[in-house]
LUMFIVEX-419869 format. One record per residue (C-alpha): residue number from 1; residue in three letters; z, y, x. Coordinates in pm, whole numbers, plus 50000, padded with zeros to 5 digits. Layout:
<pts>
NUM | ALA | Z | Y | X
...
</pts>
This chain:
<pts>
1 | UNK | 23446 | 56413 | 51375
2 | UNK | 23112 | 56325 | 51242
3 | UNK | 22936 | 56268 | 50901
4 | UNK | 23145 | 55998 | 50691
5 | UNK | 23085 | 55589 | 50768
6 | UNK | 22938 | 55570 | 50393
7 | UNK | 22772 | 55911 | 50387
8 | UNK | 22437 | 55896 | 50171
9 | UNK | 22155 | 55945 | 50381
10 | UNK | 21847 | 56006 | 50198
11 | UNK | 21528 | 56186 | 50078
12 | UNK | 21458 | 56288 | 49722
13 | UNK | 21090 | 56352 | 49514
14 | UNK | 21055 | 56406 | 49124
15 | UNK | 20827 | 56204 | 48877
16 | UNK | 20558 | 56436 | 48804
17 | UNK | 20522 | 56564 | 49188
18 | UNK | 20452 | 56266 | 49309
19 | UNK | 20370 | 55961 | 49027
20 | UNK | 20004 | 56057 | 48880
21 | UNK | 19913 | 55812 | 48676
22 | UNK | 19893 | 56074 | 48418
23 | UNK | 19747 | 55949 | 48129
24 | UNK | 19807 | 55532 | 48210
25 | UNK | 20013 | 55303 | 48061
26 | UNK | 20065 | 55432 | 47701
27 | UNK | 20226 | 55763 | 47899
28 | UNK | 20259 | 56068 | 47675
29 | UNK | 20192 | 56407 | 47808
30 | UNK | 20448 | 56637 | 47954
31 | UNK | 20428 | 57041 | 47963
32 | UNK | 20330 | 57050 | 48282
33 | UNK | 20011 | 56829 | 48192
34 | UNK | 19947 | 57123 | 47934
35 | UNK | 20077 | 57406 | 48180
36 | UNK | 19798 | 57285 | 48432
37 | UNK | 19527 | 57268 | 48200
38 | UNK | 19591 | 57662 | 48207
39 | UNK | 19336 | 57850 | 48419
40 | UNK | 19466 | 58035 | 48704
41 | UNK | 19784 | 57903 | 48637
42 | UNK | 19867 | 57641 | 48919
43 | UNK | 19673 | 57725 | 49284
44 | UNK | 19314 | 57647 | 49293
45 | UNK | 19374 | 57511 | 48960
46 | UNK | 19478 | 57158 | 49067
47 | UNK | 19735 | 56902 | 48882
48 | UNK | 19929 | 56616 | 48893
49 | UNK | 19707 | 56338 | 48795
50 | UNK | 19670 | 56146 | 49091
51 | UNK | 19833 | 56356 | 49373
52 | UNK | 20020 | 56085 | 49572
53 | UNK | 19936 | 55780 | 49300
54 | UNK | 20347 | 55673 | 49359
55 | UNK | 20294 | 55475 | 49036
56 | UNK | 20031 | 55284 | 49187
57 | UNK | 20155 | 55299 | 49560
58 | UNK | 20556 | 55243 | 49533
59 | UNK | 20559 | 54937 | 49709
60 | UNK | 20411 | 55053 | 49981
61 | UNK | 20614 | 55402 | 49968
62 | UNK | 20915 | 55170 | 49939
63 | UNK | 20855 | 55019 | 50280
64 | UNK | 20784 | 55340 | 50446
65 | UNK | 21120 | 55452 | 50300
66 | UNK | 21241 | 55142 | 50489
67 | UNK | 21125 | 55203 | 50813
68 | UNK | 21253 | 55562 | 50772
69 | UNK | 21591 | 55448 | 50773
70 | UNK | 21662 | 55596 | 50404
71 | UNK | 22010 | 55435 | 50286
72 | UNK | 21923 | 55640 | 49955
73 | UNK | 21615 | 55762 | 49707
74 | UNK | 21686 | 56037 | 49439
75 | UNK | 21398 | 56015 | 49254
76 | UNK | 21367 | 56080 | 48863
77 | UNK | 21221 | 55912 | 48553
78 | UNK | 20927 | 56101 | 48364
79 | UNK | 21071 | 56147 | 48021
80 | UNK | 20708 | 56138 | 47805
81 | UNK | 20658 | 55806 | 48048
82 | UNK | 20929 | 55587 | 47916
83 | UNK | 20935 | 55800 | 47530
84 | UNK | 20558 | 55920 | 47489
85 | UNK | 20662 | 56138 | 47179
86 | UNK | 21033 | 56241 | 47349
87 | UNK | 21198 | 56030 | 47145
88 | UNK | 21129 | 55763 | 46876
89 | UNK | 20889 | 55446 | 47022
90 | UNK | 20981 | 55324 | 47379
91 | UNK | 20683 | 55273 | 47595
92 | UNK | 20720 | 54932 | 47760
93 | UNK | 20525 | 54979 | 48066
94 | UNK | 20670 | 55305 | 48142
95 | UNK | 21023 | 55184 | 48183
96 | UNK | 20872 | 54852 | 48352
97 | UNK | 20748 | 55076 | 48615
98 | UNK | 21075 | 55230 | 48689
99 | UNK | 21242 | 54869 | 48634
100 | UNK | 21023 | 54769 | 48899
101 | UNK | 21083 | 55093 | 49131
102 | UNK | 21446 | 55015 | 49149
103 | UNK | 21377 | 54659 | 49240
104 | UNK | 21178 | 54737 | 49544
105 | UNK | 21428 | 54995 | 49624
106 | UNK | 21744 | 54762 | 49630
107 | UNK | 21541 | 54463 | 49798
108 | UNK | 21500 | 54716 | 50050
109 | UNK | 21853 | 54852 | 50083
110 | UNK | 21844 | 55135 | 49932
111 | UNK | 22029 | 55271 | 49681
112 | UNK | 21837 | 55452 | 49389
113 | UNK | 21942 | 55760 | 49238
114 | UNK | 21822 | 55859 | 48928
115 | UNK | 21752 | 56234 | 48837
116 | UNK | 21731 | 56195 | 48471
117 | UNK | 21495 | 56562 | 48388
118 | UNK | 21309 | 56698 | 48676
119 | UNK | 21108 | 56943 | 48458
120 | UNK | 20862 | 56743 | 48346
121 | UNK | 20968 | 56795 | 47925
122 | UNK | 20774 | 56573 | 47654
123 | UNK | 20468 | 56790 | 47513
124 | UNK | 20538 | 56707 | 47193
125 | UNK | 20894 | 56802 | 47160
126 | UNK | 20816 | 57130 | 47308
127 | UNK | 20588 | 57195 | 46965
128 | UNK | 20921 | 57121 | 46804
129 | UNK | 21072 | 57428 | 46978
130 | UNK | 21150 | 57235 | 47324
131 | UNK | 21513 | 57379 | 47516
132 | UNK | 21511 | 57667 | 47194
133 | UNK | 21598 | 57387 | 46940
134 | UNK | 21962 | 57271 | 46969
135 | UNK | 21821 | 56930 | 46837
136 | UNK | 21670 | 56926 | 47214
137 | UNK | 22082 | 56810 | 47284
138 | UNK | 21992 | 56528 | 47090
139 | UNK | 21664 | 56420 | 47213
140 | UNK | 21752 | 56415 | 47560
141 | UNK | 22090 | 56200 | 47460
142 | UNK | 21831 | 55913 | 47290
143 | UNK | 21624 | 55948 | 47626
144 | UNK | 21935 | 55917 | 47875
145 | UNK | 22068 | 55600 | 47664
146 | UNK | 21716 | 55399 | 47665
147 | UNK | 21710 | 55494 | 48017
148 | UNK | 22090 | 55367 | 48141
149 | UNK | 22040 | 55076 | 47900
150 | UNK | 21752 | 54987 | 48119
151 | UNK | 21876 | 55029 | 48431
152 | UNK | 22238 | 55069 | 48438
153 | UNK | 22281 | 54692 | 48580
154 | UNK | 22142 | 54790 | 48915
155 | UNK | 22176 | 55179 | 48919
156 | UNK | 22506 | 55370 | 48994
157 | UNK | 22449 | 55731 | 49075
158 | UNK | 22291 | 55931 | 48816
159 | UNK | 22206 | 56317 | 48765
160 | UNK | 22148 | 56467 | 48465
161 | UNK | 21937 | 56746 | 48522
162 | UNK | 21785 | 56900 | 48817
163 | UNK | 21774 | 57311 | 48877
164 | UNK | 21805 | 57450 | 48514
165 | UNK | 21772 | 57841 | 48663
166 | UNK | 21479 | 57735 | 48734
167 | UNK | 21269 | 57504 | 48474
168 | UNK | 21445 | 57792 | 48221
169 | UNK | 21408 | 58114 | 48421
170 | UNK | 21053 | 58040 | 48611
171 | UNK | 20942 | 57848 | 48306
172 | UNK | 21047 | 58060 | 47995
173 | UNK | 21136 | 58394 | 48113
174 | UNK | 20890 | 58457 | 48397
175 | UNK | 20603 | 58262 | 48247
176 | UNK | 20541 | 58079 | 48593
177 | UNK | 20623 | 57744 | 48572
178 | UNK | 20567 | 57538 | 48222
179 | UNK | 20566 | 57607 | 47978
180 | UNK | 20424 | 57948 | 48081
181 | UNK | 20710 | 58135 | 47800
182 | UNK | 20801 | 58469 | 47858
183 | UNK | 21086 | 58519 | 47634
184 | UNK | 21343 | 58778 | 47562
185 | UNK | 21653 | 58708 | 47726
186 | UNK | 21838 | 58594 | 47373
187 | UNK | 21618 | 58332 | 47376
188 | UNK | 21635 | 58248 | 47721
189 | UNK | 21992 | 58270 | 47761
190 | UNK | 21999 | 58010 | 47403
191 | UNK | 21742 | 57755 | 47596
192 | UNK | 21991 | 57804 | 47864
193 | UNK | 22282 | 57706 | 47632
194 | UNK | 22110 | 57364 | 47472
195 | UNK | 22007 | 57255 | 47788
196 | UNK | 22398 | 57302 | 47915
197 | UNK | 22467 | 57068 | 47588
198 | UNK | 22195 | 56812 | 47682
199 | UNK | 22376 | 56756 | 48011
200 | UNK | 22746 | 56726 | 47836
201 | UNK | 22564 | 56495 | 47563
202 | UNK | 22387 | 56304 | 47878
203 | UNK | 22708 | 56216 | 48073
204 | UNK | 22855 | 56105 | 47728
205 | UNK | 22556 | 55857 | 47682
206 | UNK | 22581 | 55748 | 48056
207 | UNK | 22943 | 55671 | 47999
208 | UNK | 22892 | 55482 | 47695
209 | UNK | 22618 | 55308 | 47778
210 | UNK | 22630 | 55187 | 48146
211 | UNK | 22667 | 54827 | 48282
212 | UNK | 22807 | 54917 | 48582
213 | UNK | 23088 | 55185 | 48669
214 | UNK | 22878 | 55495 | 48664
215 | UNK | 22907 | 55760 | 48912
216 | UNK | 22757 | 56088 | 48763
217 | UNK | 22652 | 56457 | 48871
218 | UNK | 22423 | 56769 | 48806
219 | UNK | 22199 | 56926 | 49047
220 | UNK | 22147 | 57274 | 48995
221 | UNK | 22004 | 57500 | 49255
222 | UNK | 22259 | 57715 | 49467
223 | UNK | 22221 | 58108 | 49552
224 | UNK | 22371 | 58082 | 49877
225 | UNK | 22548 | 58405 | 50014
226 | UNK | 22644 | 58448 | 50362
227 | UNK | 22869 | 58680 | 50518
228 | UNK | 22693 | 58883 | 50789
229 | UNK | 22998 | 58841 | 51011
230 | UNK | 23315 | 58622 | 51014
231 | UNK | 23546 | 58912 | 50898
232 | UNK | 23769 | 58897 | 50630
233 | UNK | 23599 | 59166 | 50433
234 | UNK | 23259 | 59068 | 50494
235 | UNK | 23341 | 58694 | 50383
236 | UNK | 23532 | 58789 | 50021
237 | UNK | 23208 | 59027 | 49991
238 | UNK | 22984 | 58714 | 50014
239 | UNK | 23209 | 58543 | 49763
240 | UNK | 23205 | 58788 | 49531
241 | UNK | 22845 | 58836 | 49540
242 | UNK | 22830 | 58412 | 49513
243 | UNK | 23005 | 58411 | 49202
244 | UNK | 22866 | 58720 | 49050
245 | UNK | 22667 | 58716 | 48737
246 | UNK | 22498 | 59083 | 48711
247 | UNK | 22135 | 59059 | 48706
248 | UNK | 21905 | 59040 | 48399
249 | UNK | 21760 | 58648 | 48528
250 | UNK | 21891 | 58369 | 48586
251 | UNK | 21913 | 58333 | 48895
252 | UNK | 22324 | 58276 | 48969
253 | UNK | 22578 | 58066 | 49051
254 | UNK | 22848 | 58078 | 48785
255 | UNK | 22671 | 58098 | 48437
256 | UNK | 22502 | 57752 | 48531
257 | UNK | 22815 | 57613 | 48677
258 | UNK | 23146 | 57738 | 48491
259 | UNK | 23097 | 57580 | 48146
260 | UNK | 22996 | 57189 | 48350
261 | UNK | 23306 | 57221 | 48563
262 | UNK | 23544 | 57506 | 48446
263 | UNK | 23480 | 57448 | 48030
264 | UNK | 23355 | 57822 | 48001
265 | UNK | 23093 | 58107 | 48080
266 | UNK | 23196 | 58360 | 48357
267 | UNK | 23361 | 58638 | 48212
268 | UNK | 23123 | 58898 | 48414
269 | UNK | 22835 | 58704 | 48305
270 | UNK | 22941 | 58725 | 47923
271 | UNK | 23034 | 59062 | 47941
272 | UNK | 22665 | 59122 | 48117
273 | UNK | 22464 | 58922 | 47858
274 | UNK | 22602 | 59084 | 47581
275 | UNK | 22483 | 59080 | 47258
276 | UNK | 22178 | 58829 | 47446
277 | UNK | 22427 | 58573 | 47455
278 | UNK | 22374 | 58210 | 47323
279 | UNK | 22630 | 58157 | 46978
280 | UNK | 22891 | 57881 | 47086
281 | UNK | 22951 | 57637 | 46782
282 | UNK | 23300 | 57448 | 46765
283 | UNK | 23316 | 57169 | 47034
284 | UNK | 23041 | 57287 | 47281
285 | UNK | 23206 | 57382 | 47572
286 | UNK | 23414 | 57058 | 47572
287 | UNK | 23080 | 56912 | 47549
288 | UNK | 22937 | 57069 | 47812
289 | UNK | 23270 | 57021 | 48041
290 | UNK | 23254 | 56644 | 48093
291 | UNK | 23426 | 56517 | 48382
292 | UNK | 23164 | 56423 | 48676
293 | UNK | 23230 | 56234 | 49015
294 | UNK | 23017 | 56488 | 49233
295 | UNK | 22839 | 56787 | 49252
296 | UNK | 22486 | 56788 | 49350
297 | UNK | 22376 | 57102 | 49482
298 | UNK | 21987 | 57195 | 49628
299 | UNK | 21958 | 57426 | 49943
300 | UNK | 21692 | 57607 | 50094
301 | UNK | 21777 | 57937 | 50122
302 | UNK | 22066 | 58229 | 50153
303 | UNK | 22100 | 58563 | 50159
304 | UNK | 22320 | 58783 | 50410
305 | UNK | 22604 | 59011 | 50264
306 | UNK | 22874 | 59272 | 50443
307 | UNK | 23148 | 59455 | 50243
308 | UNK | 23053 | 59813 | 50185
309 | UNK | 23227 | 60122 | 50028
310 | UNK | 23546 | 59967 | 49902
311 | UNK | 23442 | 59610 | 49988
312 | UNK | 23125 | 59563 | 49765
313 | UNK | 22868 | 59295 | 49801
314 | UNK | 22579 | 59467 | 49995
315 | UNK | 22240 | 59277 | 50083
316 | UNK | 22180 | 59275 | 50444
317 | UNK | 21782 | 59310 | 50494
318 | UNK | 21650 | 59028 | 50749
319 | UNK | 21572 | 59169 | 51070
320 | UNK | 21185 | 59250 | 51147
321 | UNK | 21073 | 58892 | 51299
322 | UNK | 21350 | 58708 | 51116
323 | UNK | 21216 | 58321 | 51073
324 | UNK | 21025 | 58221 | 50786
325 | UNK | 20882 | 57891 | 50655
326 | UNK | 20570 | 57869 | 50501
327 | UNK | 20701 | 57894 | 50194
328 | UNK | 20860 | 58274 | 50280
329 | UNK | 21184 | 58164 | 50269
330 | UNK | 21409 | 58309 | 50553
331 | UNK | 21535 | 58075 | 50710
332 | UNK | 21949 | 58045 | 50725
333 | UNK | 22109 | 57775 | 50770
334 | UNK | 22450 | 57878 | 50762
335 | UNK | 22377 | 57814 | 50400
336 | UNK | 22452 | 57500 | 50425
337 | UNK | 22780 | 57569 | 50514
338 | UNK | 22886 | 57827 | 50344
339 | UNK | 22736 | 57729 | 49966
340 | UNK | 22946 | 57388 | 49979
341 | UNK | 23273 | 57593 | 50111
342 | UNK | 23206 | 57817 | 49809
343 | UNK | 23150 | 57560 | 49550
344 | UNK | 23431 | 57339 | 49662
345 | UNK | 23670 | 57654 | 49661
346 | UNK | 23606 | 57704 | 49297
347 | UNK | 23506 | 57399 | 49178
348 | UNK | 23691 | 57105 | 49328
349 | UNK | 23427 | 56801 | 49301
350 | UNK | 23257 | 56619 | 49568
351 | UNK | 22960 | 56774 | 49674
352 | UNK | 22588 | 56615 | 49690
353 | UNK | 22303 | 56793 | 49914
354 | UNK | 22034 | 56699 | 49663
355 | UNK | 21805 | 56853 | 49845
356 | UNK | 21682 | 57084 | 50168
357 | UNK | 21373 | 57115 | 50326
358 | UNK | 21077 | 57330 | 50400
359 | UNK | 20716 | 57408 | 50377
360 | UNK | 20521 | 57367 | 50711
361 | UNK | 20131 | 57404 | 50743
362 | UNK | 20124 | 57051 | 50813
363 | UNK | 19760 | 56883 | 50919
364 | UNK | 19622 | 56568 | 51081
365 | UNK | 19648 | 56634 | 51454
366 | UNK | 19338 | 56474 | 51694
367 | UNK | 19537 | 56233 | 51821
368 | UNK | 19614 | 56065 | 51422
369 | UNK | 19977 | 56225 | 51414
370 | UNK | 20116 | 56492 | 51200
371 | UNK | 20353 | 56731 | 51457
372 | UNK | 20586 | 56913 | 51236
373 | UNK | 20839 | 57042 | 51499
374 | UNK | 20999 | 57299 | 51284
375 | UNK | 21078 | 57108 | 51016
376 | UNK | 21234 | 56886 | 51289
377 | UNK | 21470 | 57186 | 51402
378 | UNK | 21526 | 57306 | 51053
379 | UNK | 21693 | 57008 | 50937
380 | UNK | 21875 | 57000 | 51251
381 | UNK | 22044 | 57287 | 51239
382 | UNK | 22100 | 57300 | 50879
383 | UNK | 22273 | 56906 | 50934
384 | UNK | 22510 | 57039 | 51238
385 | UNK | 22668 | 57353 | 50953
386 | UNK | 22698 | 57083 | 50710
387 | UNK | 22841 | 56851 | 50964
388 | UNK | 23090 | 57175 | 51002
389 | UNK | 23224 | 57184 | 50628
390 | UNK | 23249 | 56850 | 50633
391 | UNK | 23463 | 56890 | 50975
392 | UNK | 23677 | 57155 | 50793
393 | UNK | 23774 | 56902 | 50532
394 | UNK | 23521 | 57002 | 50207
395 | UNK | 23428 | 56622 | 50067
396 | UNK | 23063 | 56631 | 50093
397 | UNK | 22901 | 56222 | 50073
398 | UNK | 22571 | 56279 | 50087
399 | UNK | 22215 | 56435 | 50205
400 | UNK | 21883 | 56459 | 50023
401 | UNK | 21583 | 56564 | 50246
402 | UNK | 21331 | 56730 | 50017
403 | UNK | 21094 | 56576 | 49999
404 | UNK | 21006 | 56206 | 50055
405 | UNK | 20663 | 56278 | 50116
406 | UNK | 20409 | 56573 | 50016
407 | UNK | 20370 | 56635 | 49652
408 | UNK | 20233 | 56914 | 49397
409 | UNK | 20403 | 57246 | 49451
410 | UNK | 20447 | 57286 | 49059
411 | UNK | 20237 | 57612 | 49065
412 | UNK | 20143 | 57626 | 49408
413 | UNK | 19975 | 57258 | 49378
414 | UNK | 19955 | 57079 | 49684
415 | UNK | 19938 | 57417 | 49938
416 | UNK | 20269 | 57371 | 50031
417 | UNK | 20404 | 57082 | 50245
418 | UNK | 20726 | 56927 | 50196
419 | UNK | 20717 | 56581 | 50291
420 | UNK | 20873 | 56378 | 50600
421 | UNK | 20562 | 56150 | 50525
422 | UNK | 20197 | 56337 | 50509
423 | UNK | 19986 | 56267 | 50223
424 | UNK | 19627 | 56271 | 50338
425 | UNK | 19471 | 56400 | 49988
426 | UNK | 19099 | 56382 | 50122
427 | UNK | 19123 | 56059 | 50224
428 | UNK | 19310 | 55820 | 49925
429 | UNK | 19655 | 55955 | 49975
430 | UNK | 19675 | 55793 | 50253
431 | UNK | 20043 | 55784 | 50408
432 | UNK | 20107 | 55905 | 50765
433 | UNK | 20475 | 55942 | 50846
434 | UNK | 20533 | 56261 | 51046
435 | UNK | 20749 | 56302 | 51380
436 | UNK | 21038 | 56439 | 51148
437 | UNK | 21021 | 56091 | 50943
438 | UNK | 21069 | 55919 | 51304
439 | UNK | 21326 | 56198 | 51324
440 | UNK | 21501 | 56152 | 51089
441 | UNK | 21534 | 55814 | 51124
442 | UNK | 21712 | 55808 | 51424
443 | UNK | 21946 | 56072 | 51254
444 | UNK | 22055 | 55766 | 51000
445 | UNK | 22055 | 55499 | 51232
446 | UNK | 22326 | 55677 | 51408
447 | UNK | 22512 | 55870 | 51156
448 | UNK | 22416 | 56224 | 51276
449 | UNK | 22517 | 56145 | 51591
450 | UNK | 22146 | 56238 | 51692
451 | UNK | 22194 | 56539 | 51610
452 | UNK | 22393 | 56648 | 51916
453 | UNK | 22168 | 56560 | 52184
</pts>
């Protein structure tokens, strides 16, 4: 068997990685636009103003997307773009630009899908209280229905938001990522709660307001665990430790997952949290539990787990020399098998890889190429254990490569190196696909097929 005839090959970027544009257009400003303004706190104290100029330079990404093969683009609007203020006054040239984006995208053949909030929140609703207001439920439902009104006649596939463990945990309990918070975990674990509501009350407006039959998901980021061996023990040790919910961040499975798909918090997660967690009002967990076509999980990176005294979840440490990218992630791809097996155990939806990659040290070569052989093996191997799940029978119809092309890092700016298309930042953003976009193109063209030889 091999990956499925319609399987959705793609790549994926975000709005304020790649767009600059900044301050154009009537745009308002996001809290990453404040967050970077911050000395010391992004690397070498750069931003997103220009980066890649996508806003400026679609058309042409558009036909490098083309060439690559992509049958699909996950990209995702910039909220304060199309609703400067967050909500109120539409901003006509922001939502022509994405009007336009989708356009070029479908002339192309390929299909767009929309990642409604990639992190990048309206400024000025944060100084309204931002994911610690329950109103924020609101806000993002008037955002999601200008949106789908907009472009619901040409787009299908739609996610709601992207990685909340991490826009809440890096941004407003570690201080990180923007806004920079450090909150107590009450507050956290609230902020966690509205933005669990602003998906339920964003499916609800996509439903309602969509032109075309909607297909709808949520892309959180998964904790992979992987058992060290294939033994029974050691493989309900890695579940146990997948599900778990014991740690005082927010970095799990479950508490992110259970109330979109199950209609409640994790019992061991509650009873964890106590008196830090977020106060349920009538109605929110049916809210929260709307029904959705798939399940969009990211990937990157796992950690190894054996059963120990009476079968509990112990880390395994990675061997001295173990492979890492540049980003310090190990690098496992049985991950990619064993996350989706998990998730479709408990979960029973469809599963979306909305994104994998890695950071390489990527530069210009002499002879004008970019040689990125390990991303090329990366993806390779983590493609042949999801072409394994999908072998065993767990529903799994499609594959975001992260990213498109290099963007800014979020706090590490543009050090790190994502992209299957190099963005020359010295010289104009200048595009030069790498060997993985050739790659990777030959990986579509033949359904995976590629990947065995």
């Amino acid at each position: 068997m091999t990956f499925p005839k319609d399987f959705a090959w793609g790549s994926a970027a975000a709005s304020y990685q790649i767009e600059g544009a900044a301050y154009a257009d009537g745009k308002g400003l996001s809290v990453w636009d404040m967050f970077c303004k911050k000395p010391g706190a992004v690397w070498n104290n750069q931003n997103g103003d220009v980066v890649c100029d996508h806003y400026h330079r679609y058309a042409e990404d558009v036909r490098l997307m083309q060439d690559m093969a992509l049958k699909a683009y996950r990209l995702s609007i910039s909220w304060p773009r199309v609703l400067p203020e967050g909500v109120g006054t539409s901003n006509a040239a922001g939502l022509a630009f994405y009007d336009r984006l989708v356009d070029a995208l479908l002339a192309a053949g390929i299909e767009p899908w929309v990642t409604l909030f990639h992190w990048d929140f309206p400024l000025a609703l944060y100084y309204r209280g931002g994911w610690l207001n329950r109103d924020s439920a609101d806000w993002f439902a008037e955002y999601t229905a200008l949106v789908v009104d907009k472009l619901s006649d040409r787009v299908r596939h739609w996610f709601t938001l992207n990685e909340p463990q991490v826009f809440i945990g890096a941004g407003h309990l570690e201080g990180r990522h923007a806004p920079g918070d450090r909150l107590r975990m009450s507050e956290v674990l609230r902020a966690g709660h509205h933005t669990l509501l602003a998906h339920g009350r964003a499916v609800q407006a996509i439903r309602a307001h969509s032109k075309t039959p909607a297909k709808i998901g949520y892309a959180p980021v998964a904790q992979p665990k992987i058992p060290l061996t294939n033994s029974r023990a050691d493989i309900d040790a890695a579940r146990r430790a997948f599900l778990a919910v014991n740690e005082p961040h927010t970095w799990s499975n479950t508490w992110w997952m259970d109330p979109v798909f199950l209609g409640e918090y994790p019992a061991d997660g509650w009873r964890y949290f106590g008196a830090d967690v977020p106060h349920l009002r009538q109605g929110d967990l049916e809210t929260i539990n709307q029904p959705l076509d798939f399940f969009g999980c990211n990937i990157y990176e796992g950690k190894y787990i054996r059963a120990g005294e009476g079968g509990a979840p112990e880390l395994v440490a990675r061997p001295v020399g173990a492979p890492l990218t540049s980003f310090d992630w190990w690098v496992t791809p049985e991950a990619m098998y064993w996350a989706p097996k998990f998730f479709y155990e408990r979960y029973k939806t469809p599963i979306i890889i909305t994104e994998n990659g890695l950071s390489c040290r990527d530069w210009l070569s002499l002879d004008g190429k970019v040689h990125d052989p390990q991303r090329i093996d990366f993806t390779r191997r983590h493609l042949l254990e999801l072409e394994r799940a999908i072998d065993e029978g767990i529903p799994i119809e499609g594959y975001f490569h992260w990213s498109f092309i290099d963007n800014f890092e979020w706090a590490h700016g543009v050090k790190h190196r994502f992209g299957l298309i190099f963005c020359d930042y010295e010289n104009g953003a200048a595009r030069i696909p790498k060997d993985s976009a050739r790659w990777y193109a030959d990986v579509i063209r033949t359904n995976g097929a590629s990947l065995k030889v």
